[in-house]
C-alpha positions as a printed NumPy array, in Angstrom:
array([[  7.388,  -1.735,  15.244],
       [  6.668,   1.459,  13.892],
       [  5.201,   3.983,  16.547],
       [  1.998,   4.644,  14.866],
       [  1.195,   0.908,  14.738],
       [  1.252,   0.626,  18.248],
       [ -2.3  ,   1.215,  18.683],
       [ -2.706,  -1.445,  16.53 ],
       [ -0.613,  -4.161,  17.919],
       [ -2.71 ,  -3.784,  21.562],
       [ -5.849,  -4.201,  20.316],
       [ -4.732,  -7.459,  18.832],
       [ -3.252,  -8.74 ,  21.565],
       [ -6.452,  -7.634,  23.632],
       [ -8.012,  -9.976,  21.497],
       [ -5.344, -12.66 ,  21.816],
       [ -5.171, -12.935,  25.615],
       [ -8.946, -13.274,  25.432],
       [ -9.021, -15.755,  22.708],
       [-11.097, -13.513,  20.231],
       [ -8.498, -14.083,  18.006],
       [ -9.354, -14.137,  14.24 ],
       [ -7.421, -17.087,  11.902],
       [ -7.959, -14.387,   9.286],
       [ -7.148, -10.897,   9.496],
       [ -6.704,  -8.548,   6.542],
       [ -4.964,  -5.262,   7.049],
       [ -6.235,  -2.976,   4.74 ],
       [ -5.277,   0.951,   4.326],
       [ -3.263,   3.621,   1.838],
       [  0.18 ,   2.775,   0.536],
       [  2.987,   3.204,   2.829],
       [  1.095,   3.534,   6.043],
       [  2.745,   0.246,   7.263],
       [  0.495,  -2.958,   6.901],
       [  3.218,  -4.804,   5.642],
       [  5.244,  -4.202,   8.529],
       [  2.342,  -4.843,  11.165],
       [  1.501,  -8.268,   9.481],
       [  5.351,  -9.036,   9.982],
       [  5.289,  -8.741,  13.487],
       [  2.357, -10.423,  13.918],
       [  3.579, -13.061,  11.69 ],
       [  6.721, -13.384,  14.033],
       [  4.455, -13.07 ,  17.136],
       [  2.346, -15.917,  16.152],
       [  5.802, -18.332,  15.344],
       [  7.265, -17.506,  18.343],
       [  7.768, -20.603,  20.526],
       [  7.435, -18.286,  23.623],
       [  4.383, -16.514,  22.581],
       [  1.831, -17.3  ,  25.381],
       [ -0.78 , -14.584,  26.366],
       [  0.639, -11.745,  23.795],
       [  1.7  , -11.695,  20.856],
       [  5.328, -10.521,  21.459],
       [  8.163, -12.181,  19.877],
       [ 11.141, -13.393,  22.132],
       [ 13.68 , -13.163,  19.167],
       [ 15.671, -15.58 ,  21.139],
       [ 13.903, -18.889,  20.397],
       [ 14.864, -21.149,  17.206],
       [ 11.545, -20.148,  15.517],
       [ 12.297, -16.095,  15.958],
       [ 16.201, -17.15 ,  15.005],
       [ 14.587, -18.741,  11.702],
       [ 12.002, -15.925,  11.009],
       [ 14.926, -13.374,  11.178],
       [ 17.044, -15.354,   8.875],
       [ 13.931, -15.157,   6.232],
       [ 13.98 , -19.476,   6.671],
       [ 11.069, -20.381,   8.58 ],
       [  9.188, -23.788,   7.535],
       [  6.149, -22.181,   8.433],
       [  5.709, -19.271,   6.948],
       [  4.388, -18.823,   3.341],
       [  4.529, -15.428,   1.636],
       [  2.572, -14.796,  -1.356],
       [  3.096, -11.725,  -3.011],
       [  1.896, -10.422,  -6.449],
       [  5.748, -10.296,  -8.213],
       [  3.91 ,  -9.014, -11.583],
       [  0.648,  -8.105, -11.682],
       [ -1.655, -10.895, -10.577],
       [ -1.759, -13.552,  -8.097],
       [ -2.49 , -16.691,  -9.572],
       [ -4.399, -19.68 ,  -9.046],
       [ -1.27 , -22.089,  -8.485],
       [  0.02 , -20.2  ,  -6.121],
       [ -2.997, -20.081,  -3.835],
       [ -3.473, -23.898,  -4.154],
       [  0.651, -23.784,  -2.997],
       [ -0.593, -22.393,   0.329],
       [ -3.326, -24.066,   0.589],
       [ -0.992, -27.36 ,   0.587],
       [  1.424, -25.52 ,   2.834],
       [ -1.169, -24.884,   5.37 ],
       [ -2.733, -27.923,   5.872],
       [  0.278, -29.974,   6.004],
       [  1.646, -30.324,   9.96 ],
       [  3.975, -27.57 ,  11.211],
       [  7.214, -28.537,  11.402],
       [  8.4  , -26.553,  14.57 ],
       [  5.389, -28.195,  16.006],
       [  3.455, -24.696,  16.31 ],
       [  1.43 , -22.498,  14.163],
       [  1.792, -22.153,  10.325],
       [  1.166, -18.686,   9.048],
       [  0.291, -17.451,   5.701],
       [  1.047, -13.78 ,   4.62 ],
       [ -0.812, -12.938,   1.571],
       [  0.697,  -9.422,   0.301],
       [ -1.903,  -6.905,  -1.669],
       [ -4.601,  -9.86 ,  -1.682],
       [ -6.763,  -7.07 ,  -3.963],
       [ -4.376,  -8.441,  -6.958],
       [ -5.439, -11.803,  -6.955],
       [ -7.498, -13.577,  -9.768],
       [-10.808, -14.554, -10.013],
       [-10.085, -18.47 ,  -9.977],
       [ -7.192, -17.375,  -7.168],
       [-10.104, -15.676,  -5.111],
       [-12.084, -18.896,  -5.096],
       [ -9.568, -21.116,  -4.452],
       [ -8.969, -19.187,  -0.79 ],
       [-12.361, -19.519,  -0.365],
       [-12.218, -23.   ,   1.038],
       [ -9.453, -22.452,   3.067],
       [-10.884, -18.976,   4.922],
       [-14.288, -21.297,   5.294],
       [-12.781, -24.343,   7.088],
       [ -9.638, -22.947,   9.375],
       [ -7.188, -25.326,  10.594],
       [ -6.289, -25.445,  13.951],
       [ -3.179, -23.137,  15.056],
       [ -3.297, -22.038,  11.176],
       [ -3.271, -17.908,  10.687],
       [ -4.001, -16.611,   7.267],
       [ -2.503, -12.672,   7.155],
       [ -3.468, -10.176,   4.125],
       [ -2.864,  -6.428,   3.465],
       [ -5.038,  -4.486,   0.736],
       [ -4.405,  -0.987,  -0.425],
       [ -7.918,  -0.861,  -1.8  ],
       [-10.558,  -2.686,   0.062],
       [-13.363,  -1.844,  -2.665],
       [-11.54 ,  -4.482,  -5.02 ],
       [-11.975,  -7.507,  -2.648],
       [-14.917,  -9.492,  -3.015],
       [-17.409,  -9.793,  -0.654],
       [-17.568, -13.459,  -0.013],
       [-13.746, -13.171,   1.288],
       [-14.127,  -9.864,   3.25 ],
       [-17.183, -11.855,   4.888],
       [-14.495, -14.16 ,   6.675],
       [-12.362, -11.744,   7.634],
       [-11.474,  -9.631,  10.642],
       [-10.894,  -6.494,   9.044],
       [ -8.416,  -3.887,  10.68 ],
       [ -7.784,  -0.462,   9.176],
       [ -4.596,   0.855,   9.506],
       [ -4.194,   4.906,   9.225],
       [ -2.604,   7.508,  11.3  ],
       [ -4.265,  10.351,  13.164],
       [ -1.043,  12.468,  15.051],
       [  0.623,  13.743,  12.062],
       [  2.786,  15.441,  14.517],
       [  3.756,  12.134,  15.327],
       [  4.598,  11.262,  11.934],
       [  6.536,  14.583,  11.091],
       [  8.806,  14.315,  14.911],
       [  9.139,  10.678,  12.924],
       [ 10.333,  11.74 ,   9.666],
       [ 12.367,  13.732,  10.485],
       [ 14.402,  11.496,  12.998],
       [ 14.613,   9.873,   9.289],
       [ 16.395,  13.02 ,   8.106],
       [ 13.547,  14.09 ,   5.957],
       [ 13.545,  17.928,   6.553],
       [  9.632,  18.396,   6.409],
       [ 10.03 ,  22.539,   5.877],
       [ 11.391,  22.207,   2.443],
       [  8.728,  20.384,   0.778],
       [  5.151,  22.058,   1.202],
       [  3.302,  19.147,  -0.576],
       [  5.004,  17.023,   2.389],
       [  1.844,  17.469,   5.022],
       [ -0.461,  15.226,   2.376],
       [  1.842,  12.528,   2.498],
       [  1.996,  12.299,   6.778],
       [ -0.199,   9.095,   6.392],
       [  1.915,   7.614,   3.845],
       [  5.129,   7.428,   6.059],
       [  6.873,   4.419,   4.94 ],
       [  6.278,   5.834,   1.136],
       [  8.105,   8.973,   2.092],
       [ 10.98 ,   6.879,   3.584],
       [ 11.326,   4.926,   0.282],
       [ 11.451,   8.216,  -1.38 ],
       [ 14.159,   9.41 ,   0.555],
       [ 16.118,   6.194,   0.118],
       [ 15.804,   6.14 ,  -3.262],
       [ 17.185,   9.62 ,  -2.795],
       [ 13.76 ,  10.758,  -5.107],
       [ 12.513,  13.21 ,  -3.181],
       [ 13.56 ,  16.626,  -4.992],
       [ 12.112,  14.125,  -8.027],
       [  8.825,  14.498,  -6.579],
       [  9.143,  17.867,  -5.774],
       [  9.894,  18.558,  -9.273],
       [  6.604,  17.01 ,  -9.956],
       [  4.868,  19.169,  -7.663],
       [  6.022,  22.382,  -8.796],
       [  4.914,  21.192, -12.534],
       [  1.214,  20.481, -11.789],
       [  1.216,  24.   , -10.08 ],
       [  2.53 ,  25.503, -13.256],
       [  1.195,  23.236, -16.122],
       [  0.716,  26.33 , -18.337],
       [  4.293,  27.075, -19.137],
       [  5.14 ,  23.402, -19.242],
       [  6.916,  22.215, -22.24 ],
       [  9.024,  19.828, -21.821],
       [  7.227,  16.817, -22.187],
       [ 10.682,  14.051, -22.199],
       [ 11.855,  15.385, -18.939],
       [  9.056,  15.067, -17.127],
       [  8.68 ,  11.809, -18.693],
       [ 11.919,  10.785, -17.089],
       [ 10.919,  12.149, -13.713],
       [  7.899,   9.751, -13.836],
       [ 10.123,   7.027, -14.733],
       [ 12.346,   7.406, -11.429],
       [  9.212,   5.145,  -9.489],
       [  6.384,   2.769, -10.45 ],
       [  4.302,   4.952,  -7.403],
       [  5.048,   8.657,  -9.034],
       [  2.518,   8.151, -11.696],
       [ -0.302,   8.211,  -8.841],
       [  1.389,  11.29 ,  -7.362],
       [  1.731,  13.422, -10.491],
       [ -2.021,  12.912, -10.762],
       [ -2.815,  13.731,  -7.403],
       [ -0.942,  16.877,  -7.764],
       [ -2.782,  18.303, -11.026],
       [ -5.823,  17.065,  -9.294],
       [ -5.334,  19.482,  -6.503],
       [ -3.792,  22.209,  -8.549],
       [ -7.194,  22.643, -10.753],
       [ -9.384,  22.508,  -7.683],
       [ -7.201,  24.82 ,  -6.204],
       [ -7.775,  27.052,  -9.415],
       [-11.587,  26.007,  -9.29 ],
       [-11.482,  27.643,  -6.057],
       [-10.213,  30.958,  -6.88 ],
       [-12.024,  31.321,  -9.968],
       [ -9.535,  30.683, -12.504],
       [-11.237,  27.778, -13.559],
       [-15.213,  27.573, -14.372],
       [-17.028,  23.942, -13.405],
       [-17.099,  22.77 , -17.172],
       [-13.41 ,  23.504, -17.273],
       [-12.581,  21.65 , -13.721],
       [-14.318,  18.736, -14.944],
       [-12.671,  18.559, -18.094],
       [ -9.407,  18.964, -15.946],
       [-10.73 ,  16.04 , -13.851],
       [-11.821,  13.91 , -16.267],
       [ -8.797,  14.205, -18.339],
       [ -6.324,  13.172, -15.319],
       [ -8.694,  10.37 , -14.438],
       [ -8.358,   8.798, -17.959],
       [ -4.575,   9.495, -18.024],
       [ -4.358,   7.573, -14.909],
       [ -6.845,   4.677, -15.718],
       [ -5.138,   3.853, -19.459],
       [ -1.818,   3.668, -17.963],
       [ -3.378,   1.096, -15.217],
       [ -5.23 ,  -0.867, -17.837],
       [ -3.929,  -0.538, -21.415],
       [ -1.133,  -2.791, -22.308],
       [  1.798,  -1.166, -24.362],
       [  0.081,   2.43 , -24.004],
       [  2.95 ,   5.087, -25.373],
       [  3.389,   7.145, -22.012],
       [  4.782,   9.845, -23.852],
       [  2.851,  10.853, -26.139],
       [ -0.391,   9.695, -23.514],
       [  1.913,  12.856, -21.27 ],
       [  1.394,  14.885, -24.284],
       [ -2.492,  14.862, -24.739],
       [ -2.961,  15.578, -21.315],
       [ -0.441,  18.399, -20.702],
       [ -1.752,  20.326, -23.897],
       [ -5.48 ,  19.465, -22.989],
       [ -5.055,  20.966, -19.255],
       [ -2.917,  23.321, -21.104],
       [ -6.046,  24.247, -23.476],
       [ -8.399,  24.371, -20.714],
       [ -6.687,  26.614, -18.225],
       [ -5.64 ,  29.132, -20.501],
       [ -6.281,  32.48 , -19.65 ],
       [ -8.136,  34.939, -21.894]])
C-alpha cells in the first residue's frame, strides 16, 4: 500500500468493522494518484479467508496465495483494453457475480476506468448495482467523474482519492530515484505519483522535460517531426504537452506578453488540438502539431 493511501484504507475499514460497508464503491480521482492500487488491496482484503473485522489481507491463506498468483475464481477484472467497455462484457460479470463463490466467500468485481463504458454497458450494471448479492463487492476507479451517469453514481459510495503532503510525495519519489531538483515542472505532477513512476520506468522522463522546455519556448520552435516523436514515446504525453502550453500562455497572460484576445486564442487553440486527437478517428497528428505550433506561433509574436 502506497503511503498516501493510507488515509484511505482506515476509513474503509472504519466502515467495515461497523458494517457500513458499501457493495459498491467507486474510486474516482486524477491519473496516477493510485486508485488502481487501493481497489487491489481492497479487492485482496475482501477475498481473504482471514479477513474478519478489517480489511487486511493475511497473504498466507489459499485465497491470498491465489490472488497473488493473478488465479482467483472470484475475482473478475474488467478493464477497457481499447477504447470502450462493452455490453458483453458487463453481462460476463454480471453472470460471474451471481453464480456461487467457489472458495465459499465473497466474489469481487473490479471494474477499471468505469467512465469508458457504453451506453448499453452502463445499463446493463444498472441491475446489478440495484439488487446486490449477498457477500458480492462491485469495485470501480474513474479518472473523470463528470462522465459517469447519474443513475450509477446514485448507487455508489463514492471515495476521492488525492494527496495533500506533497512533501510526502517528493521524500517518496525520490526513495524511487526520481531526483525532484532537476525537473522544475516536477511540483505539478506531486499528485500524480504513480504517473511519474511510470515515467521513470519507461526511462521518459528527460522526454517530458523536453516537452516542457518547448511549450516555454514555442516561438523558436521548428521542428515539428521531433517533437512529434517525443509525443509518440506515451499515450499520456499528449495531455501533458497541452497542459504545458496551457500554463506557458497564462504565464505570458500574466506578464503582459499576451493580451486576453490573444490568451484565448492560445486557449482555444490547445483545447481543440487536444479534443480532435480524443475524438477524430485517423486525424494526421502531424500536420494537426503543425496548425497549432504556427497558430500559437502567430499569436505570441512579438511586435
Amino acid at each position: 500500500m502506497y503511503p498516501w493511501l493510507q488515509v484511505f484504507q482506515s476509513q474503509l475499514n472504519v466502515s467495515f468493522a461497523q458494517q457500513r460497508f458499501h457493495h459498491a464503491q467507486l474510486f474516482h480521482g486524477l491519473e496516477g494518484v493510485g486508485k488502481g492500487a487501493l481497489a487491489t488491496n481492497l479487492a485482496n482484503a475482501l477475498l481473504c479467508a482471514n479477513t474478519q473485522d478489517t480489511l487486511t489481507q493475511c497473504g498466507n491463506c489459499k485465497s491470498c496465495n491465489l490472488f497473488n498468483a493473478q488465479n482467483h475464481p472470484d475475482l473478475f477484472i474488467l478493464s477497457a483494453e481499447q477504447s470502450s467497455i462493452g455490453v458483453d462484457e458487463v453481462r460476463a460479470l454480471n453472470e460471474f457475480i451471481f453464480h456461487s463463490a467457489q472458495q465459499g466467500g465473497n466474489k469481487v468485481v473490479v471494474i477499471e476506468q468505469i467512465e469508458k463504458m457504453t451506453e448499453s454497458a452502463t445499463n446493463a450494471l444498472l441491475k446489478t448495482l440495484e439488487e446486490p448479492a449477498l457477500k458480492r463487492y462491485i469495485l470501480m476507479t474513474c479518472d473523470d467523474l463528470s462522465k459517469i451517469k447519474a443513475t450509477i453514481l446514485s448507487r455508489c459510495n463514492k471515495v476521492q482519492v488525492n494527496i495533500d503532503d506533497n512533501h510526502q510525495i517528493q521524500m517518496w519519489l525520490e526513495q524511487q530515484g526520481i531526483n525532484t531538483s532537476l525537473y522544475p515542472w516536477i511540483e505539478g505532477f506531486c499528485d500524480q505519483p504513480l504517473l511519474l513512476q511510470r515515467w521513470l520506468t519507461l526511462g521518459i522522463l528527460d522526454s517530458v522535460d523536453s516537452l516542457w522546455k518547448v511549450a516555454h519556448d514555442i516561438v523558436r520552435i521548428s521542428d515539428i517531426a521531433a517533437l512529434d516523436g517525443e509525443l509518440n514515446k506515451d499515450p499520456s504525453l499528449l495531455n501533458v504537452f497541452s497542459r504545458f502550453l496551457m500554463n506557458a500562455t497564462k504565464q505570458q497572460l500574466m506578464a503582459g506578453q499576451l493580451n486576453y484576445v490573444e490568451y484565448h486564442h492560445c486557449a482555444a487553440s490547445i483545447e481543440k488540438f487536444l479534443s480532435d486527437h480524443r475524438s477524430v478517428l485517423g486525424l494526421n497528428r502531424n500536420l494537426s502539431l503543425s496548425n497549432l505550433v504556427f497558430g500559437l506561433q502567430s499569436a505570441m509574436k512579438q511586435d
